[in-house]
C-alpha angles and dihedrals in degrees: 000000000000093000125014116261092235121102130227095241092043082052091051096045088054095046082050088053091053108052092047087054111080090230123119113244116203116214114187124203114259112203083188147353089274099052091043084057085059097042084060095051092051085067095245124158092239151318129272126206110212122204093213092056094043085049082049097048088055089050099250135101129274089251095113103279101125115082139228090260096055097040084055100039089060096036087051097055093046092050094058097049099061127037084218117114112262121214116197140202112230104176114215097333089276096271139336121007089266087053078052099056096047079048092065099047093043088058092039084056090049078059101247119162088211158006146194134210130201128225089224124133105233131278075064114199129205113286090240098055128076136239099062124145112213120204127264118265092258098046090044086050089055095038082060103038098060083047096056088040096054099044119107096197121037130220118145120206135167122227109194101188128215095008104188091219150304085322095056094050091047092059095048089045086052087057110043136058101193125078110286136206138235123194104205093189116164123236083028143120088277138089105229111237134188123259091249087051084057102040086056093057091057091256113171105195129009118200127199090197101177100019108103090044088054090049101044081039087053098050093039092053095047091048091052086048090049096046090040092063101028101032098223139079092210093108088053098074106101090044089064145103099243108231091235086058091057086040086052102039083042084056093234096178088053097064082043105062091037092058101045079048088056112032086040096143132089122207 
């Protein structure tokens, strides 16, 4: 109710299990609070917040146009609703590594149990297009280094963006000894595998980073469609959250039965 009961550090020592456990942690994309408390029903490891679905939601493109407060600000408000471990994209640190570093502990504030920066030069792009600049060796070591020396709560993890396949994947894995990440993002670069395929690989953490927005922005735009030339909804129905299922999922009787515990007296 309200927030969720587990702590941050509670989050992040989880998220720190996980990783050290060999097993592969699924963190689907939230659009939103509501969505992440789905995404927890639904029995996954943990949520991902995705920049190119926060630049979306504001109506704009993943090219490095949404800023460190409103990253945090809805990051914020998905990490308190769900006692499952966020991950969260944080683009290139917003600036120069000191801007990196304030980056870490901003996000560390919203109550995150982890973030990841690219090596891109700015105006970043998504990972999957084409067209992106990365930083030279030297900027990406400092980039990294004001990050790592700002942060409060470890936990290292590699993100190798737009893999081509299990090939791809083995060849990273050979090379690395610290958790990696697969995006499995649809309409990319990748080619989408099955959690046993990536387990396999040695794969740490999958992301679905845009999945869930692609699905709720399919179903809106065919019931507008359908409204739009029948006008009614009435042949949407079965296509719709009930509202018992939100009341349910929102935890109604909850708030209920706190506040007849608290506002008990009559005048």
């Amino acid at each position: 109710m309200l927030h969720d009961s587990t702590s941050v550090a509670g989050k992040r020592a989880a998220f720190r299990a996980g990783l050290a456990s060999g097993r592969l942690l699924r963190f689907p994309g939230a659009f939103n609070p509501l969505s992440a408390m789905l995404i927890a029903r639904h029995g996954f490891e943990g949520v991902y917040v995705s920049g190119a679905v926060i630049s979306a939601d504001l109506g704009l493109p993943d090219i490095g146009l949404t800023t460190l407060s409103e990253v945090a600000g809805r990051a914020q408000q998905i990490a308190r609703v769900t006692g499952l471990p966020s991950l969260v994209d944080a683009d290139t640190g917003f600036g120069e590594p000191m801007n990196a570093a304030r980056t870490v502990q901003v996000l560390e504030d919203a109550g995150v149990a982890g973030l990841h920066i690219e090596d891109q030069l700015n105006p970043k792009r998504c990972g999957h297009l084409d067209g992106k600049d990365v930083t030279d060796a030297g900027t990406a070591v400092r980039r990294i280094r004001a990050a790592v020396a700002a942060r409060r709560d470890p936990a290292d993890l590699i993100f190798p963006e737009a893999m081509a396949g299990e090939a791809d994947f083995e060849r990273f894995r050979a090379a690395v000894d610290v958790p990696i990440l697969a995006n499995m993002t649809e309409f990319g670069k990748s080619r989408l595998l099955d959690v046993k395929t990536l387990e396999n690989l040695g794969v740490n953490v999958v992301i679905y980073p845009v999945t869930l927005l692609r699905l709720a922005m399919h179903a809106a735009d065919a019931g507008l469609a359908a409204i739009a030339g029948t006008g009614t909804q009435e042949g949407l129905l079965d296509r719709m959250q009930h509202r018992r299922d939100l009341y349910d999922l929102l935890d109604y009787e909850s708030y209920n039965t706190f506040d007849t515990s608290i506002f008990n007296f009559r005048v």
